[in-house]
N, CA, C and O atoms as a GROMACS GRO file, in nm:
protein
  328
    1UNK      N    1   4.921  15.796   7.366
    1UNK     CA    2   4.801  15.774   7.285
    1UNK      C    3   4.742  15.906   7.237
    1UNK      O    4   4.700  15.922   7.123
    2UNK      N    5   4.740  16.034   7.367
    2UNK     CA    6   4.654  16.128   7.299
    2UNK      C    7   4.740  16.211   7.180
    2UNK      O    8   4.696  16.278   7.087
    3UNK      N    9   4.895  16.178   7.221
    3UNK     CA   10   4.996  16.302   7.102
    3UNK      C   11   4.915  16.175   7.016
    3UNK      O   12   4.804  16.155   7.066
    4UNK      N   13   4.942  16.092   6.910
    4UNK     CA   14   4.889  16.002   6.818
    4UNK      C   15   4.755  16.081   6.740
    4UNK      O   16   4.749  16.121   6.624
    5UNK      N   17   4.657  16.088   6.843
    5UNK     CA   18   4.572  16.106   6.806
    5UNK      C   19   4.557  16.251   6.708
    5UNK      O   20   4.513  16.259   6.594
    6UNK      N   21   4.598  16.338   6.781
    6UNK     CA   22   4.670  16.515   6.780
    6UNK      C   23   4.747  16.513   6.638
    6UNK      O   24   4.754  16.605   6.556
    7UNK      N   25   4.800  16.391   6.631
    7UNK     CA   26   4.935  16.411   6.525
    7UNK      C   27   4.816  16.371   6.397
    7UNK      O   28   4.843  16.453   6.309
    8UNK      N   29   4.730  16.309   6.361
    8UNK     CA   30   4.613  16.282   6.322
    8UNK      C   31   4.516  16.367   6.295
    8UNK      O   32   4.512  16.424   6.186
    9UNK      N   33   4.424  16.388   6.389
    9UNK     CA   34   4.355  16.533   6.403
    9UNK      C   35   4.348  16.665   6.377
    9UNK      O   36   4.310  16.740   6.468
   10UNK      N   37   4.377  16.708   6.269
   10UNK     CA   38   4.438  16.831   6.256
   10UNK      C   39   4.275  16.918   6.188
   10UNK      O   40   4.175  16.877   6.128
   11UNK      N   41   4.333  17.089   6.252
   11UNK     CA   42   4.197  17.136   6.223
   11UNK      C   43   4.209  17.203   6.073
   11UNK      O   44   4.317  17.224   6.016
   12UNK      N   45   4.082  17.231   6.020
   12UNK     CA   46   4.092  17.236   5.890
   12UNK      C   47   3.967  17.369   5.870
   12UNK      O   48   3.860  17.348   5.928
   13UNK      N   49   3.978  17.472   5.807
   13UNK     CA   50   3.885  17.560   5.774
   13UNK      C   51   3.866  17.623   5.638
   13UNK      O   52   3.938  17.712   5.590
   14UNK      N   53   3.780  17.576   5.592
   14UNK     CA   54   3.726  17.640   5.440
   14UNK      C   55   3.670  17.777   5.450
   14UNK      O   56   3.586  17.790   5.539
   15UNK      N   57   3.697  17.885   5.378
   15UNK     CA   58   3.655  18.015   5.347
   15UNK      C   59   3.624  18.030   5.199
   15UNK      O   60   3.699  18.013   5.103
   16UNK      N   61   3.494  18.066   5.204
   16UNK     CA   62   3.397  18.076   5.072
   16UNK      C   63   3.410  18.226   5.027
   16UNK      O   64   3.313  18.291   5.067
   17UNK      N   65   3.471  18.276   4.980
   17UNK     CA   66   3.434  18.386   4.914
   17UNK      C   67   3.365  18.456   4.797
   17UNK      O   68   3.422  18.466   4.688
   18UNK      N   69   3.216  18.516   4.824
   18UNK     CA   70   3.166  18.569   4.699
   18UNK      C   71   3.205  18.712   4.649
   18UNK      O   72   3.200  18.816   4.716
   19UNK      N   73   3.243  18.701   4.526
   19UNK     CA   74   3.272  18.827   4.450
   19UNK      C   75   3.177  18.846   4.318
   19UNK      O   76   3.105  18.786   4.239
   20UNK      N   77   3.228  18.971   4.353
   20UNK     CA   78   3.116  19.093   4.209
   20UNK      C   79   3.137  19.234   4.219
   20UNK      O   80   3.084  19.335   4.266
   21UNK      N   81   3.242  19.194   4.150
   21UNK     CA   82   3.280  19.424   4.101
   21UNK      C   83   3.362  19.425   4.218
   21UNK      O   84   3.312  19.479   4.317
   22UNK      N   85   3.487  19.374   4.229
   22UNK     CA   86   3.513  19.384   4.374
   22UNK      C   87   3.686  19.449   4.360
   22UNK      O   88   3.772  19.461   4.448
   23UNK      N   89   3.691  19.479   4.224
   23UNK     CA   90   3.834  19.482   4.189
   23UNK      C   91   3.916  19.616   4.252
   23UNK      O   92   4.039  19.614   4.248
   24UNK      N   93   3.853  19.722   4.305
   24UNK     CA   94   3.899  19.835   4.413
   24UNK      C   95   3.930  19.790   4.544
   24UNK      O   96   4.027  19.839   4.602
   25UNK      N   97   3.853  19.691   4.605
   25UNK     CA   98   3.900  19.631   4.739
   25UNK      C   99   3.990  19.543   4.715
   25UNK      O  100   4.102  19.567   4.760
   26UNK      N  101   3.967  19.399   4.626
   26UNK     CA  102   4.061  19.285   4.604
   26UNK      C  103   4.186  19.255   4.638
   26UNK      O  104   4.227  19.151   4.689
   27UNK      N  105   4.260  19.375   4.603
   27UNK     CA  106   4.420  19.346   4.640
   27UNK      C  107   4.441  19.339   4.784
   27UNK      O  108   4.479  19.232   4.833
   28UNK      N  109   4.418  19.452   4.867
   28UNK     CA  110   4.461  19.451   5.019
   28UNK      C  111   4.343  19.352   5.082
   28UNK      O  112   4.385  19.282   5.174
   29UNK      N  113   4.221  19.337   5.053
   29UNK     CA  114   4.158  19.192   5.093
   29UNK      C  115   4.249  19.088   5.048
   29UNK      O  116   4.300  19.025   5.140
   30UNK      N  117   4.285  19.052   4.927
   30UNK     CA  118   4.368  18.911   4.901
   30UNK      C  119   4.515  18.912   4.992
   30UNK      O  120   4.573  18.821   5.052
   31UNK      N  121   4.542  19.036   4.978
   31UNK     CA  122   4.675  19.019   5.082
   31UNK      C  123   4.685  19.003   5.223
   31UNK      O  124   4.781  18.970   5.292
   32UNK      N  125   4.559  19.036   5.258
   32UNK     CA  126   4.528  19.003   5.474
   32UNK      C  127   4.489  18.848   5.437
   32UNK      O  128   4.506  18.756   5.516
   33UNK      N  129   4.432  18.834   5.300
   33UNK     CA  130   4.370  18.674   5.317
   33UNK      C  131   4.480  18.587   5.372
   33UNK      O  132   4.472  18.516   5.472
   34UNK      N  133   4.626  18.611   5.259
   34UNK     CA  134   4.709  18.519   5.246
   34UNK      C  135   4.748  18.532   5.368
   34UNK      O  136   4.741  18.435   5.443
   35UNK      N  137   4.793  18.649   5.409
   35UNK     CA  138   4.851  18.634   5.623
   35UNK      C  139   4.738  18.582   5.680
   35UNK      O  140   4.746  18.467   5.725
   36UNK      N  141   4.656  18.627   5.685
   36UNK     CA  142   4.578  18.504   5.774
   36UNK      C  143   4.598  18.371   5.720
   36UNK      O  144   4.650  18.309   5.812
   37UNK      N  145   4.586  18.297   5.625
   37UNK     CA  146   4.621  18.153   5.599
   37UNK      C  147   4.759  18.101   5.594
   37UNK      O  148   4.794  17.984   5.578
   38UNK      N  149   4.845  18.225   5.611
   38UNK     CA  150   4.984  18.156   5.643
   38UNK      C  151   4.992  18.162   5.768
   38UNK      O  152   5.044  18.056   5.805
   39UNK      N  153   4.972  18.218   5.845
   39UNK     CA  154   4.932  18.235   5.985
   39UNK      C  155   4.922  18.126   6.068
   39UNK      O  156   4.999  18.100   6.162
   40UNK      N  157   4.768  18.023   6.012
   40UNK     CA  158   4.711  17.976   6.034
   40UNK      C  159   4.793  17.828   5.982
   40UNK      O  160   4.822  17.724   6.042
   41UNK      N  161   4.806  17.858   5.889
   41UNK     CA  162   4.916  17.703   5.854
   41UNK      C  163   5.029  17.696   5.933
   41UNK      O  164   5.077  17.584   5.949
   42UNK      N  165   5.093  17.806   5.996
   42UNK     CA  166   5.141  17.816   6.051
   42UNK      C  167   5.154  17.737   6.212
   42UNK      O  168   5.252  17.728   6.286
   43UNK      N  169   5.063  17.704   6.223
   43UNK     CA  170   5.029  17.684   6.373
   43UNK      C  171   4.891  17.564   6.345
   43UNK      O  172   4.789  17.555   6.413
   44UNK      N  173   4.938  17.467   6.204
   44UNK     CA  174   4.903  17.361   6.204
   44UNK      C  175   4.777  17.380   6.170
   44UNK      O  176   4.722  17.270   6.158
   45UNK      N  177   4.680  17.500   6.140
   45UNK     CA  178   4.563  17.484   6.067
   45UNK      C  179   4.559  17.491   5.942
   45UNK      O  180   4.612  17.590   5.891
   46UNK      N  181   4.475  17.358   5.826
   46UNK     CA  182   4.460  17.358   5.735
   46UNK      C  183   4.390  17.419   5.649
   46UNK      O  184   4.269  17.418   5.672
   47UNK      N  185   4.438  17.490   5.526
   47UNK     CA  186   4.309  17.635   5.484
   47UNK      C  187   4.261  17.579   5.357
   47UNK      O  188   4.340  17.504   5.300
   48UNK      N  189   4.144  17.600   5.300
   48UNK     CA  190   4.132  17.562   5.172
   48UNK      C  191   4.020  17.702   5.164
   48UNK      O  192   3.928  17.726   5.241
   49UNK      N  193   4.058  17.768   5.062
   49UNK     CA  194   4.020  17.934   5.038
   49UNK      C  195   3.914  17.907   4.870
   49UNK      O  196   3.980  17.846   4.786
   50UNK      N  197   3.806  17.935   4.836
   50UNK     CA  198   3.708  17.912   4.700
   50UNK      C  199   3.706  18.072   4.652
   50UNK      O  200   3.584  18.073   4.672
   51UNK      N  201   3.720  18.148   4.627
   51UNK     CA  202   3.680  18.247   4.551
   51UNK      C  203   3.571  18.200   4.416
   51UNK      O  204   3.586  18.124   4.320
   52UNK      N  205   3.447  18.297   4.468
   52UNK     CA  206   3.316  18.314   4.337
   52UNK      C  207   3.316  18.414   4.328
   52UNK      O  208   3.309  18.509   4.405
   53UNK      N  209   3.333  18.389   4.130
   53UNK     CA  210   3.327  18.553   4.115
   53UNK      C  211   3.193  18.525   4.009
   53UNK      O  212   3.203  18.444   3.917
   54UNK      N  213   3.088  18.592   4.032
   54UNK     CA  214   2.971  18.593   4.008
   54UNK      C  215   2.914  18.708   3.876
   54UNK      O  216   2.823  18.790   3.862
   55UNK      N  217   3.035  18.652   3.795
   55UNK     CA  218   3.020  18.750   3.626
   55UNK      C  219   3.038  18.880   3.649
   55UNK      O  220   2.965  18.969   3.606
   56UNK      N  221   3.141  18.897   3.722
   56UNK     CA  222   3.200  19.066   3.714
   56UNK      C  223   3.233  19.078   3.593
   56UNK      O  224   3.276  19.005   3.504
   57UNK      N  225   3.193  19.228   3.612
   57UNK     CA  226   3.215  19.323   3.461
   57UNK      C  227   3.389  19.406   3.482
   57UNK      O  228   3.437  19.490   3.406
   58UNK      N  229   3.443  19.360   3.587
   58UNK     CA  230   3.575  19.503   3.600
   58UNK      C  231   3.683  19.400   3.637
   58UNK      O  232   3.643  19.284   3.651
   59UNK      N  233   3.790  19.420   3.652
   59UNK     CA  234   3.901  19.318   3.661
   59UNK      C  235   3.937  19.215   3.773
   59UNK      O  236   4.048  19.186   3.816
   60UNK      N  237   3.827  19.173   3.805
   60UNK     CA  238   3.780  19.105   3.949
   60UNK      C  239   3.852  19.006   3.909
   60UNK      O  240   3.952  19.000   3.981
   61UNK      N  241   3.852  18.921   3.824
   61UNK     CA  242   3.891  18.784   3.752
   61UNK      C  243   4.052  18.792   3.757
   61UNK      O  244   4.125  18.707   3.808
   62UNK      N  245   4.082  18.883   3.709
   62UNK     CA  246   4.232  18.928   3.692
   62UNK      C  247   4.320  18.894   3.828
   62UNK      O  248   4.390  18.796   3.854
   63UNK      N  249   4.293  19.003   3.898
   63UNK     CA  250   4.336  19.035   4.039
   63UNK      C  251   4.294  18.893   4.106
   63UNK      O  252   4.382  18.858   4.185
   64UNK      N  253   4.215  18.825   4.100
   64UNK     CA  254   4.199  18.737   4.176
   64UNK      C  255   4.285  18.619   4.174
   64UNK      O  256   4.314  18.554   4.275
   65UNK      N  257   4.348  18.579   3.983
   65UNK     CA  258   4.469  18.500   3.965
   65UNK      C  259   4.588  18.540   3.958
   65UNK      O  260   4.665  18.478   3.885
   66UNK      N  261   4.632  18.652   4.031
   66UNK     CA  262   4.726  18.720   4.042
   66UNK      C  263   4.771  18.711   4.179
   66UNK      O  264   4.880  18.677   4.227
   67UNK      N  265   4.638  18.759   4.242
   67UNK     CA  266   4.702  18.756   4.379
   67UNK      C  267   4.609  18.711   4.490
   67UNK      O  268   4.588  18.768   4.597
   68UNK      N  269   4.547  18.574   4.434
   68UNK     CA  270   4.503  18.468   4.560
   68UNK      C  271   4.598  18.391   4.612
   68UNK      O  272   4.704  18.360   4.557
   69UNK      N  273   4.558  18.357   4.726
   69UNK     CA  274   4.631  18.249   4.847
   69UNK      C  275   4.664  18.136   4.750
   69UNK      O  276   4.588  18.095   4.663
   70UNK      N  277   4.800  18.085   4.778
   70UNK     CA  278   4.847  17.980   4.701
   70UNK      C  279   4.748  17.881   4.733
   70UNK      O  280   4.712  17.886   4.851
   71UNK      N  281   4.692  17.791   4.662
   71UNK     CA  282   4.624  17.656   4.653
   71UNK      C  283   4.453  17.729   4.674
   71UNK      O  284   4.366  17.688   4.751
   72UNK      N  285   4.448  17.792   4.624
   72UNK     CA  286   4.368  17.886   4.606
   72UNK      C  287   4.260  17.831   4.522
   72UNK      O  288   4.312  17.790   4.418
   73UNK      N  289   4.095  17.805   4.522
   73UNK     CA  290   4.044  17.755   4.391
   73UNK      C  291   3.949  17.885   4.372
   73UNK      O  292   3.894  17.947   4.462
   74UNK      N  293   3.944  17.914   4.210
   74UNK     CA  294   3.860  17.989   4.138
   74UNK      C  295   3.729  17.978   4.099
   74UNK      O  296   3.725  17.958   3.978
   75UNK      N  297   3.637  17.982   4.140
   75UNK     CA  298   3.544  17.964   4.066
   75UNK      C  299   3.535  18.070   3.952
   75UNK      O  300   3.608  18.167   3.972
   76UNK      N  301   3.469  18.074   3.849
   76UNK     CA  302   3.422  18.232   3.767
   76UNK      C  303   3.293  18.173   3.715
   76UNK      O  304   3.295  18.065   3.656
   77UNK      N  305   3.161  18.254   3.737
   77UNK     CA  306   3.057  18.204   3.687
   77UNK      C  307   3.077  18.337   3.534
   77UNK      O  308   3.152  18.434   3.528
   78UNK      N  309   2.972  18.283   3.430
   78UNK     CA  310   3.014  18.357   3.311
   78UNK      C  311   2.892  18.483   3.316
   78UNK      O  312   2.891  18.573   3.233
   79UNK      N  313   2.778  18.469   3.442
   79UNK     CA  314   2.695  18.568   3.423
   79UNK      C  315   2.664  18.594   3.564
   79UNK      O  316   2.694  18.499   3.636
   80UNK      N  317   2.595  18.732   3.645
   80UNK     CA  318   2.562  18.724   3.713
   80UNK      C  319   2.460  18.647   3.734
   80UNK      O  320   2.372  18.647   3.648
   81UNK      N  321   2.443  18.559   3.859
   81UNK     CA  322   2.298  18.492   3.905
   81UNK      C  323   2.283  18.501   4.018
   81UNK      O  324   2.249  18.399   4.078
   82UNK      N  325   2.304  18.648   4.104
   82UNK     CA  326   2.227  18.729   4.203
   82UNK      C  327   2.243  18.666   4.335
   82UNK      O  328   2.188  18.716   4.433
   0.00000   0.00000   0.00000
């Protein structure tokens, strides 16, 4: 009964990320992101990753559909709103 339940139950963690002007850090942040969420899928936890990018002016937008975690969702707001 309890494997059933287990096989069912599975844990699941959302990570919100806010961005703005972030395009000097982005790459080696997006690349620890993805090992940690393969990691983690790895060993049966479910990831669902949001990137906000909050009207950057520098190639934040770019880098972010380049090289986010597969199943990855984008937000892009078109202005900053602080």
């Amino acid at each position: 009964m309890l494997s059933k339940i287990k096989r069912y139950l599975k844990m699941q963690c959302s990570i919100v990320v806010p961005v703005y002007n972030e395009a000097s850090v982005l790459p080696i942040f997006l690349k620890r992101l993805t090992e940690l969420c393969q990691n983690w899928e790895n060993q049966g936890i479910i990831t669902q990753v949001i990137l906000v990018d909050d009207g950057s002016i520098d190639e934040s937008v770019e880098i972010m559909q380049k090289s986010a975690p597969p199943s990855s969702e984008i937000v892009v707001l078109e202005r900053n709103y602080g």
